[in-house]
Backbone atoms as SQL, in Angstrom:
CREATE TABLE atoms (id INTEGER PRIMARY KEY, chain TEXT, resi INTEGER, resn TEXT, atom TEXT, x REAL, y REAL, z REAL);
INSERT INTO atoms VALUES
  (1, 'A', 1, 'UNK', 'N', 0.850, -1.178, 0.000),
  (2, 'A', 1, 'UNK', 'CA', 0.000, 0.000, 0.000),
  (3, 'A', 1, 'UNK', 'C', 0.889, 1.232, 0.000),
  (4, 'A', 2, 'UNK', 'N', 0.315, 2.141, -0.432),
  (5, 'A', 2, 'UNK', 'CA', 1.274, 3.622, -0.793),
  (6, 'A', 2, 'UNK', 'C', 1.509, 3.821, -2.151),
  (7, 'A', 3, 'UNK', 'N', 2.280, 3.055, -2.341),
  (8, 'A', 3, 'UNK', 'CA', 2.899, 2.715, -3.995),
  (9, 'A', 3, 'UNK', 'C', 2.051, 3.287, -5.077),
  (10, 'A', 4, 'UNK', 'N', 0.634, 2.696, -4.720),
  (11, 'A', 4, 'UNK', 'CA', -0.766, 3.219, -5.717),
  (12, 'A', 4, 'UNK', 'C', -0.702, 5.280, -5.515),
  (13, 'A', 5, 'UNK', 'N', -0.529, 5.389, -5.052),
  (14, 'A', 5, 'UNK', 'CA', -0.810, 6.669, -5.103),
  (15, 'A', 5, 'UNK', 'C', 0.170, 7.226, -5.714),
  (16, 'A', 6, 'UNK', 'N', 1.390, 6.435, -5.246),
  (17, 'A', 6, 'UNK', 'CA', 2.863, 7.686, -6.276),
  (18, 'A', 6, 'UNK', 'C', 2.352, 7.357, -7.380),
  (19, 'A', 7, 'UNK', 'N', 2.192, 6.170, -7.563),
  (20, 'A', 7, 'UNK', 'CA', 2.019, 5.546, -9.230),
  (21, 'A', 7, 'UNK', 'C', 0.630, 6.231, -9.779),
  (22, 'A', 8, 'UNK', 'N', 0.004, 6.229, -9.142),
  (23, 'A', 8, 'UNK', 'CA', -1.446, 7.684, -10.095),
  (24, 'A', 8, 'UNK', 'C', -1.006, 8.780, -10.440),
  (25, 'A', 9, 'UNK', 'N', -0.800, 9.159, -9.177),
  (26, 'A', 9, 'UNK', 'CA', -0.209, 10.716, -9.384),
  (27, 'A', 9, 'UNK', 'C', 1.218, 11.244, -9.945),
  (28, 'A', 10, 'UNK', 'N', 1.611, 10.265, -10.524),
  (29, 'A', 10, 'UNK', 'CA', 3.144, 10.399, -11.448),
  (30, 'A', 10, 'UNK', 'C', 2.377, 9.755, -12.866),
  (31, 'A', 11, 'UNK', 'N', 1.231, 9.769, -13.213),
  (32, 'A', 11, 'UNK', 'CA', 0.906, 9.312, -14.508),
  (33, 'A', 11, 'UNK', 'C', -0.379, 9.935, -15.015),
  (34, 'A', 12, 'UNK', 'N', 0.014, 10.462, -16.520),
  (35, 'A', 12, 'UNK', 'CA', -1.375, 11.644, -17.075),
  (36, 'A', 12, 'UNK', 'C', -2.428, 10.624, -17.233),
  (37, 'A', 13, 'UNK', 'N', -2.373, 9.794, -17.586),
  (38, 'A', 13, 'UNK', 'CA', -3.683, 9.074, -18.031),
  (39, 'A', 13, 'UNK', 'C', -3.287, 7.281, -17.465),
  (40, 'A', 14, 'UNK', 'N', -4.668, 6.953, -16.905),
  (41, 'A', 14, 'UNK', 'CA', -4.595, 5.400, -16.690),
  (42, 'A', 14, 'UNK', 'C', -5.701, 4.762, -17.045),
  (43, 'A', 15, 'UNK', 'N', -5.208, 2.848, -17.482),
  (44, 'A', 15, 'UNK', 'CA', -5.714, 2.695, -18.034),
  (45, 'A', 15, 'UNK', 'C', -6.637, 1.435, -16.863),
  (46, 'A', 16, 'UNK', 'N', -7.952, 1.017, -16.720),
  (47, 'A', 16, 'UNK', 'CA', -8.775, 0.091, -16.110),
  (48, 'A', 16, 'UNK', 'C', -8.483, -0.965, -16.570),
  (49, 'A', 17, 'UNK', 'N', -8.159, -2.369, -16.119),
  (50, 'A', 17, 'UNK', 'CA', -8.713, -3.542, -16.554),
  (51, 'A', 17, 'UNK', 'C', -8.758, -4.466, -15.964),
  (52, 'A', 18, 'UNK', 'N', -9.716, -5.513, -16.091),
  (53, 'A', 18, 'UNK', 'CA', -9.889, -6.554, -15.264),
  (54, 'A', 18, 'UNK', 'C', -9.555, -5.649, -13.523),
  (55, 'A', 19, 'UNK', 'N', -8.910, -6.245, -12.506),
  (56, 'A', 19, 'UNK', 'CA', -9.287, -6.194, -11.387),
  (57, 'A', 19, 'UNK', 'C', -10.171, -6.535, -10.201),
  (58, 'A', 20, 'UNK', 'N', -9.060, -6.182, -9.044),
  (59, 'A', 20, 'UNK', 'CA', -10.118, -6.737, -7.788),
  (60, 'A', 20, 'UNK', 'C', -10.240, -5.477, -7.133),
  (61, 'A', 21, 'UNK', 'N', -10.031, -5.459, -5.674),
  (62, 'A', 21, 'UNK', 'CA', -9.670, -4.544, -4.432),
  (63, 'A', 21, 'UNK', 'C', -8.900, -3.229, -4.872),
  (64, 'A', 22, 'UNK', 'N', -7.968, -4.142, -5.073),
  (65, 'A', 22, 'UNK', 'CA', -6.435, -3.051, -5.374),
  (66, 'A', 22, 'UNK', 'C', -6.877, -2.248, -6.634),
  (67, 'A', 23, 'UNK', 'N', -7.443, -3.068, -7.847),
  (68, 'A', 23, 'UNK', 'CA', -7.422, -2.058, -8.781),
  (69, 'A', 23, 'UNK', 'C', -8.854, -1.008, -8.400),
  (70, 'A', 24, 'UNK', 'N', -9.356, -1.124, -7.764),
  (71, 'A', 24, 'UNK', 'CA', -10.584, -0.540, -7.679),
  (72, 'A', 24, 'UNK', 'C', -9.830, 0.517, -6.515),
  (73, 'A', 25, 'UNK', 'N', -9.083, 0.295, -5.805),
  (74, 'A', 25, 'UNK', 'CA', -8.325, 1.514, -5.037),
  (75, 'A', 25, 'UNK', 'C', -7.383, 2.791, -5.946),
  (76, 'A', 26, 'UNK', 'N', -7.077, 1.809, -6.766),
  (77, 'A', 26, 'UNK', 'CA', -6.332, 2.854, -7.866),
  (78, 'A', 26, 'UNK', 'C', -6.896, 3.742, -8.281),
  (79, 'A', 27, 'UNK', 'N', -8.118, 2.941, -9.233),
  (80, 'A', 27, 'UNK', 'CA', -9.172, 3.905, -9.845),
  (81, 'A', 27, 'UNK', 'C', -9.934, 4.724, -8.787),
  (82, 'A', 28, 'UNK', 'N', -10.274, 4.604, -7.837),
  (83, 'A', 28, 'UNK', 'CA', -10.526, 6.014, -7.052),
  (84, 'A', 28, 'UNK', 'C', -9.268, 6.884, -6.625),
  (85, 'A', 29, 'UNK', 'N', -8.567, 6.403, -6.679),
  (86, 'A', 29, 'UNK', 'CA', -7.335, 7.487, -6.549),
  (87, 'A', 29, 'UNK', 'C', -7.269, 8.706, -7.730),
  (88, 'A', 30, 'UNK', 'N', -7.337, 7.501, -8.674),
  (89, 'A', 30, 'UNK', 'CA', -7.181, 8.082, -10.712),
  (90, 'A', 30, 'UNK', 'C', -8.280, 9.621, -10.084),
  (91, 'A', 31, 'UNK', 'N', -10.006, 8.699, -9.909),
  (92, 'A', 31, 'UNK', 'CA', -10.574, 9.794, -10.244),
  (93, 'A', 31, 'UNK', 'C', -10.807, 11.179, -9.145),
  (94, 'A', 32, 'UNK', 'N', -10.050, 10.835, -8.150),
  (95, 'A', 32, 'UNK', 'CA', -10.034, 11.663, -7.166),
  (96, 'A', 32, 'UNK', 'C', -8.937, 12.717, -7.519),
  (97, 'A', 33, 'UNK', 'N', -7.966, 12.557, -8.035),
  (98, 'A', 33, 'UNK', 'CA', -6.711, 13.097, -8.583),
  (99, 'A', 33, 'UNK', 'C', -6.874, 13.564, -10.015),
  (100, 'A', 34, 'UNK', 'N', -8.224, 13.411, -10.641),
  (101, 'A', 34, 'UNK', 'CA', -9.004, 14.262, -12.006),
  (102, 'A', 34, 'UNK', 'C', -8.187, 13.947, -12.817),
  (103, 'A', 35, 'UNK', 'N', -7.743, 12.022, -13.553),
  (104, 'A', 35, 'UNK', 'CA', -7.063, 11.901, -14.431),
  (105, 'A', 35, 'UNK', 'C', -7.606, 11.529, -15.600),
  (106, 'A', 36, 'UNK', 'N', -7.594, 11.117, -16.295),
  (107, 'A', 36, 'UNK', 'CA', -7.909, 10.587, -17.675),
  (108, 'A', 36, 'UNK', 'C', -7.869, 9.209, -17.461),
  (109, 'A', 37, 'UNK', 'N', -9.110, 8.750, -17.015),
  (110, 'A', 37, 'UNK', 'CA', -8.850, 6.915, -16.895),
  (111, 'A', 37, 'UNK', 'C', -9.449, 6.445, -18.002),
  (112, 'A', 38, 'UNK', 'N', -8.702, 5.159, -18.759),
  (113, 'A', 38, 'UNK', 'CA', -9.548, 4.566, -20.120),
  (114, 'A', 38, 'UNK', 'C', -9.852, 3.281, -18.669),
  (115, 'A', 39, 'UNK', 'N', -10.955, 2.469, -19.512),
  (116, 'A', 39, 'UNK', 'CA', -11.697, 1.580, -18.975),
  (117, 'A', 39, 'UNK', 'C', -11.792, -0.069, -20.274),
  (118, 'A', 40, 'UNK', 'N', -11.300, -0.546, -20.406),
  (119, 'A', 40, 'UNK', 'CA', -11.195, -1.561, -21.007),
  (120, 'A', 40, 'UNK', 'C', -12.271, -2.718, -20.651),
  (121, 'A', 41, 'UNK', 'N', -13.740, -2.242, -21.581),
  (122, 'A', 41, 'UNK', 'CA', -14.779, -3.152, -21.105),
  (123, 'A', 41, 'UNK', 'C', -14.826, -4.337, -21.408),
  (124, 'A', 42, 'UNK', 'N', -15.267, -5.208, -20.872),
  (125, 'A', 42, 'UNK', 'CA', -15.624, -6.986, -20.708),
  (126, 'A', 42, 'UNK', 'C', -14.003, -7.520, -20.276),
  (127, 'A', 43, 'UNK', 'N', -13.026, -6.984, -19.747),
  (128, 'A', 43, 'UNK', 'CA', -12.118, -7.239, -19.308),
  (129, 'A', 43, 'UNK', 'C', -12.199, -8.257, -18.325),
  (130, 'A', 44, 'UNK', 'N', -12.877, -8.409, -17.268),
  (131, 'A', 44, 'UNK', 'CA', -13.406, -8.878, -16.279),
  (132, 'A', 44, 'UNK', 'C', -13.377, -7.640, -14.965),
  (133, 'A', 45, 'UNK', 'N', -13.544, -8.547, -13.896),
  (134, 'A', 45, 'UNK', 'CA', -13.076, -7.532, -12.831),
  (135, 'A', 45, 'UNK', 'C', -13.873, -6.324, -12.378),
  (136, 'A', 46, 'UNK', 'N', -14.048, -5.363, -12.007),
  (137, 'A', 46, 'UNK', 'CA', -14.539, -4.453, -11.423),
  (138, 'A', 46, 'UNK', 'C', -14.544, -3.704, -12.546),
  (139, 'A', 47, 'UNK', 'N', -14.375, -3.969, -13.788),
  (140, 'A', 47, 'UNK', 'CA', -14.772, -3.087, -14.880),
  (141, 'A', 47, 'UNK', 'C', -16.202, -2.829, -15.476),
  (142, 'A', 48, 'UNK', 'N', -16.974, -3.997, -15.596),
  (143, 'A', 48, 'UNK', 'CA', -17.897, -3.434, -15.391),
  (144, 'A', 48, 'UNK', 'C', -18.991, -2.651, -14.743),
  (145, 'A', 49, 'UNK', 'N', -18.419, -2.072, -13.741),
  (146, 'A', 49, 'UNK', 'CA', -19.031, -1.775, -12.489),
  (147, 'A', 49, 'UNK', 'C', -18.692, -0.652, -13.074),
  (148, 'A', 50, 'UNK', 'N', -17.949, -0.207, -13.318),
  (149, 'A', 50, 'UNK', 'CA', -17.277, 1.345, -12.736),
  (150, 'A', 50, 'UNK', 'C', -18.212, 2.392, -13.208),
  (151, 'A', 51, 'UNK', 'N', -19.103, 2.559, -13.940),
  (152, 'A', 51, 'UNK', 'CA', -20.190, 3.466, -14.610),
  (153, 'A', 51, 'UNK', 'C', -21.341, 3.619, -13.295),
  (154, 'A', 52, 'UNK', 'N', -21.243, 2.474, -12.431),
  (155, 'A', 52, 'UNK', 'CA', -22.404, 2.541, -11.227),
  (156, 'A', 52, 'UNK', 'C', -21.351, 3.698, -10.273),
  (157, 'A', 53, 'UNK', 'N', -20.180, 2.712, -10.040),
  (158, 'A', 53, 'UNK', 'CA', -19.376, 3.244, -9.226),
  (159, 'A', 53, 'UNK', 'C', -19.503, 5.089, -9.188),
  (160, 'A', 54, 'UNK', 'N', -19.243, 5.060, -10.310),
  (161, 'A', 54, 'UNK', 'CA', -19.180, 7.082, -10.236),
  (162, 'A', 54, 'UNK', 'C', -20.121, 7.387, -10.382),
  (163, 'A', 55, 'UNK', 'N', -21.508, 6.766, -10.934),
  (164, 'A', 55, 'UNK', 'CA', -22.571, 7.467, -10.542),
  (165, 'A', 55, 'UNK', 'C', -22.663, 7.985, -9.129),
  (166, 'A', 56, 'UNK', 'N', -22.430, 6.624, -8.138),
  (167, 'A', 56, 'UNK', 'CA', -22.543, 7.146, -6.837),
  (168, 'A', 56, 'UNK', 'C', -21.699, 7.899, -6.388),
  (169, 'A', 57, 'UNK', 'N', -20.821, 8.567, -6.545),
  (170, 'A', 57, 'UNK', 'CA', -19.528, 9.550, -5.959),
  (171, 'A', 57, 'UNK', 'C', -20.242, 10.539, -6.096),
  (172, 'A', 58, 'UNK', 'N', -20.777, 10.762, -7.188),
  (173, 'A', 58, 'UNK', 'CA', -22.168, 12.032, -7.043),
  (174, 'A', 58, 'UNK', 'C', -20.798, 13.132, -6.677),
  (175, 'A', 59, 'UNK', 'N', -19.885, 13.491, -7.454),
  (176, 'A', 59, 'UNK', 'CA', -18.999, 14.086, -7.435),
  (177, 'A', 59, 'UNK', 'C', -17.893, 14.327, -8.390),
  (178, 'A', 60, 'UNK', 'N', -17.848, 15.882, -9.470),
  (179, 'A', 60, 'UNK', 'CA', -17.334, 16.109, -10.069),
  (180, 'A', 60, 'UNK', 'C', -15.557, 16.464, -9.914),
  (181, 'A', 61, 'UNK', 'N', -14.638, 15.436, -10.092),
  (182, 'A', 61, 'UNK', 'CA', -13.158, 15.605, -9.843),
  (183, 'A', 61, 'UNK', 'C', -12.121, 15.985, -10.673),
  (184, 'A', 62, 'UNK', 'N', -12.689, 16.579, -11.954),
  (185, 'A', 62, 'UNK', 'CA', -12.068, 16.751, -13.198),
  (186, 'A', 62, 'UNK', 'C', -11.613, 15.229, -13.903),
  (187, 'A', 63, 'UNK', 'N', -11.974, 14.445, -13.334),
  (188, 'A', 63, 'UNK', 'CA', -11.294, 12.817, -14.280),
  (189, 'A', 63, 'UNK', 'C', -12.186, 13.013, -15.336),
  (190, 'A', 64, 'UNK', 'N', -11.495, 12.163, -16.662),
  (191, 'A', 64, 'UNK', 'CA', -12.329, 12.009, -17.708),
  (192, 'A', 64, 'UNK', 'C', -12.299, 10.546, -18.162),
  (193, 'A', 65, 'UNK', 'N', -13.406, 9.911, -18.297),
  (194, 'A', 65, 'UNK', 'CA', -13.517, 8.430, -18.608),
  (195, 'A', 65, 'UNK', 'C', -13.688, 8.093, -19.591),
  (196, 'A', 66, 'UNK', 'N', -12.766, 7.381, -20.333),
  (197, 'A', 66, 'UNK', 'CA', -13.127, 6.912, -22.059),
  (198, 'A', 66, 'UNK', 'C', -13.260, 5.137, -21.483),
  (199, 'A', 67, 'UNK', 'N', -14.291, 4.663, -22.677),
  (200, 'A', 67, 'UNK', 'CA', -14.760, 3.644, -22.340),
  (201, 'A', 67, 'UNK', 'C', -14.540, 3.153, -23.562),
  (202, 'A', 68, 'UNK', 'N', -13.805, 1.562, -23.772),
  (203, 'A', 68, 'UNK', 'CA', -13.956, 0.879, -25.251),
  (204, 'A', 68, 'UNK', 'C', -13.637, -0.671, -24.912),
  (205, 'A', 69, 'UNK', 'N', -14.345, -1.702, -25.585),
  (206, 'A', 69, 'UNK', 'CA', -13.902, -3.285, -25.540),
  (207, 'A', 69, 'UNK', 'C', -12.472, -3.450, -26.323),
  (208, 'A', 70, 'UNK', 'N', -12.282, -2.039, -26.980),
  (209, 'A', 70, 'UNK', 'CA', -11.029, -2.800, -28.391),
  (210, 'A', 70, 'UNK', 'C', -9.840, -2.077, -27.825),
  (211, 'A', 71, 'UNK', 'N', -8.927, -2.017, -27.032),
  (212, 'A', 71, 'UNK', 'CA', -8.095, -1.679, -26.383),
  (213, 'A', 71, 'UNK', 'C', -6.905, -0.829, -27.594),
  (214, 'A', 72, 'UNK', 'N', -7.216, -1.110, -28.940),
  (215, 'A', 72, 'UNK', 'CA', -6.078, 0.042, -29.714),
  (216, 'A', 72, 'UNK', 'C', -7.070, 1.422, -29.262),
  (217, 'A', 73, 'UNK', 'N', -8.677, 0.992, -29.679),
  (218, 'A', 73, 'UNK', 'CA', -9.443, 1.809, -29.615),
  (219, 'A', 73, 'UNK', 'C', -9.554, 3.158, -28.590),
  (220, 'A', 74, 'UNK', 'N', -9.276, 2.291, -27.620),
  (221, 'A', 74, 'UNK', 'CA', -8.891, 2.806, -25.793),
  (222, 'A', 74, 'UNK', 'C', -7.926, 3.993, -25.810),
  (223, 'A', 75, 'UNK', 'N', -7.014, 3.271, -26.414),
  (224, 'A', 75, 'UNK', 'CA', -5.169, 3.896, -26.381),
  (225, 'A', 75, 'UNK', 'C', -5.428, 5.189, -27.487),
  (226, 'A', 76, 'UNK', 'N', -6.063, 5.266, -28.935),
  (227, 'A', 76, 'UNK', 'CA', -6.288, 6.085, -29.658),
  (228, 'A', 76, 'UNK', 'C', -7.470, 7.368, -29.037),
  (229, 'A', 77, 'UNK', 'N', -8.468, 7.134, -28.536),
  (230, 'A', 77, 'UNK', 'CA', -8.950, 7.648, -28.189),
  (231, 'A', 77, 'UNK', 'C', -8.666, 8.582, -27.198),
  (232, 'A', 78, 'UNK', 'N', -7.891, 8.340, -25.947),
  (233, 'A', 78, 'UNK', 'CA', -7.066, 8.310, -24.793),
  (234, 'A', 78, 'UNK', 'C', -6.171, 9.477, -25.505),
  (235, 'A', 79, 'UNK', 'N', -5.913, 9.117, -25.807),
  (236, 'A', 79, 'UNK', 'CA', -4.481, 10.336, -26.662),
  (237, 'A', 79, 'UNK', 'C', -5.421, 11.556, -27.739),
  (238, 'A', 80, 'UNK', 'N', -5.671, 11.381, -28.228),
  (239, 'A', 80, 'UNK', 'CA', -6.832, 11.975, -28.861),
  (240, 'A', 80, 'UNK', 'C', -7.209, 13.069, -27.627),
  (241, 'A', 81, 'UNK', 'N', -7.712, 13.120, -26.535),
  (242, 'A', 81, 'UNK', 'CA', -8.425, 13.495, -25.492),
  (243, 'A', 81, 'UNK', 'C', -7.342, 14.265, -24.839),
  (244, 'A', 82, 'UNK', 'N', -6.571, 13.406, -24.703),
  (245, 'A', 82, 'UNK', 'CA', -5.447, 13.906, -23.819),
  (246, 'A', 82, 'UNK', 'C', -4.067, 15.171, -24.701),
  (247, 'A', 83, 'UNK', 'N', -3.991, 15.036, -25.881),
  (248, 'A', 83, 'UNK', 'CA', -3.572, 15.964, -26.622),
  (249, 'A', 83, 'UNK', 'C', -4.202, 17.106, -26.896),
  (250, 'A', 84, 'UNK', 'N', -5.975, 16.964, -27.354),
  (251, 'A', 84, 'UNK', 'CA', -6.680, 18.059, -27.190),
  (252, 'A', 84, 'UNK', 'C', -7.309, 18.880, -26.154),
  (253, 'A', 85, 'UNK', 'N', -7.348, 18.059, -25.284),
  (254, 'A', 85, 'UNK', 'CA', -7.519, 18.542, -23.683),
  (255, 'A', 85, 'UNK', 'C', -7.309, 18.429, -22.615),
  (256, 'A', 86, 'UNK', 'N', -7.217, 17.536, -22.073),
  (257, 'A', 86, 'UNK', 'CA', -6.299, 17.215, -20.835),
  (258, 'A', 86, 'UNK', 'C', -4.850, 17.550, -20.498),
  (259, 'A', 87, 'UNK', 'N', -4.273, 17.578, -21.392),
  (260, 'A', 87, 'UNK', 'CA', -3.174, 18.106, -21.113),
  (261, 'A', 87, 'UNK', 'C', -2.642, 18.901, -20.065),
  (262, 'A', 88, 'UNK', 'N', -3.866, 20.085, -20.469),
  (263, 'A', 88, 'UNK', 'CA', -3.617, 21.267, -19.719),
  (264, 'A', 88, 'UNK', 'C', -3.822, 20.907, -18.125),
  (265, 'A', 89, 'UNK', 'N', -3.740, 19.450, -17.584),
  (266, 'A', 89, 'UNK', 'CA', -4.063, 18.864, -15.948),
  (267, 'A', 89, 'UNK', 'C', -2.760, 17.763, -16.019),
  (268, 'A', 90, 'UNK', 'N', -1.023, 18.294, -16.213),
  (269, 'A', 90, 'UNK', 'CA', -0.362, 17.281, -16.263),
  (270, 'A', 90, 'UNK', 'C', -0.185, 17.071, -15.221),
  (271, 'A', 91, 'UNK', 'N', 0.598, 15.826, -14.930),
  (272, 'A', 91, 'UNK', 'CA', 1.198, 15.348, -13.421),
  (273, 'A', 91, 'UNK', 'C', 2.518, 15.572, -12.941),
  (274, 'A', 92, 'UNK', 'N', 3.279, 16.439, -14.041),
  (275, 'A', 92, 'UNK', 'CA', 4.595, 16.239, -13.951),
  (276, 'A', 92, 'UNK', 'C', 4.620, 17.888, -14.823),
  (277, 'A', 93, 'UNK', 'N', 5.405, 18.539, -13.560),
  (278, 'A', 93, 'UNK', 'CA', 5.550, 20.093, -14.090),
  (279, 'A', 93, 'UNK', 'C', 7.118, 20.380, -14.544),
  (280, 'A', 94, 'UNK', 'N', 7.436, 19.296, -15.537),
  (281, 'A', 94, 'UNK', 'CA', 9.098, 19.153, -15.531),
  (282, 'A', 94, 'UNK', 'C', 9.815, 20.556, -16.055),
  (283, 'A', 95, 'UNK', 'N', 9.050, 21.353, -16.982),
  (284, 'A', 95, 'UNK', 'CA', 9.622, 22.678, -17.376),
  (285, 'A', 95, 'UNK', 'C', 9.557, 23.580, -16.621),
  (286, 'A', 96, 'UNK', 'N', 8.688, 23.626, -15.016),
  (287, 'A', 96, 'UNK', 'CA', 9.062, 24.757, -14.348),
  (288, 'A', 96, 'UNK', 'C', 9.835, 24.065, -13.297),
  (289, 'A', 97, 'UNK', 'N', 10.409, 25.152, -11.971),
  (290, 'A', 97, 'UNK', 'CA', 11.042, 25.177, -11.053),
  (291, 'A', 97, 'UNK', 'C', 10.047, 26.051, -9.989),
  (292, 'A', 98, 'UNK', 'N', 9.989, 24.981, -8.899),
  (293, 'A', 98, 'UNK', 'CA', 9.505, 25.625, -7.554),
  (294, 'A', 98, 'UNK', 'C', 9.685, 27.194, -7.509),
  (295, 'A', 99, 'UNK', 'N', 8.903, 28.216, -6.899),
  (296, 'A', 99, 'UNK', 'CA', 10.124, 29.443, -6.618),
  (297, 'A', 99, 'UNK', 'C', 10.874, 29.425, -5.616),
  (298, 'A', 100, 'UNK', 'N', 10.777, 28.194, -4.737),
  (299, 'A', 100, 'UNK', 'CA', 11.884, 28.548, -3.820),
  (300, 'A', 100, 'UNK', 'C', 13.125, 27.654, -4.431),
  (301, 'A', 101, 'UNK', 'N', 12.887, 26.425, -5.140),
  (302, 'A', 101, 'UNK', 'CA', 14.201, 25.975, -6.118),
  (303, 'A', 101, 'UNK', 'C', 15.231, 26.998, -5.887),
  (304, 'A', 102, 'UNK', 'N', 16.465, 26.387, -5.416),
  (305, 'A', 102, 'UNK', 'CA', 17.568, 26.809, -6.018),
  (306, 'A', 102, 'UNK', 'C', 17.635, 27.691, -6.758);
């Protein structure tokens, strides 16, 4: 435990599949942290759930959910989204410097 959270929050977009516990901890991390999660349906696992799941969060976090069975489909789409908009919510501010930086 822990690990899931560096690993969300060091990544622009993630992807759902299959899963138990753990992945279903991730993905509320994803959408609590307003990322770009793809969802890879009939995967097994807590994937089909996840459309109930955020209904009930009844709570807007900036995440954006792309949904597809064909996983190039997923990955194209995903980028697509994330080039035209998401972007502007990266996880990694590598071109600036803190102002107190050095």
């Amino acid at each position: 435990m822990g690990r899931e959270v560096t690993n969300i929050r060091s990544s622009d977009m993630v992807i759902i599949l299959g899963g138990r516990s753990g992945t279903l901890g991730e993905f509320a991390i994803a959408y609590d942290e307003g990322k770009l999660i793809g969802v890879l349906q009939g995967s097994g696992g807590i994937t089909e759930q996840i459309p109930d799941i955020v209904a009930s969060f009844k709570k807007n976090s900036g995440a954006r959910l792309v949904y597809s069975k064909d996983p190039l489909e997923l990955i194209n789409q995903m980028a697509k989204l994330y080039t035209e908009r998401h972007y502007q919510r990266p996880s990694c501010f590598c071109d600036t410097l803190p102002e107190n930086a050095g």
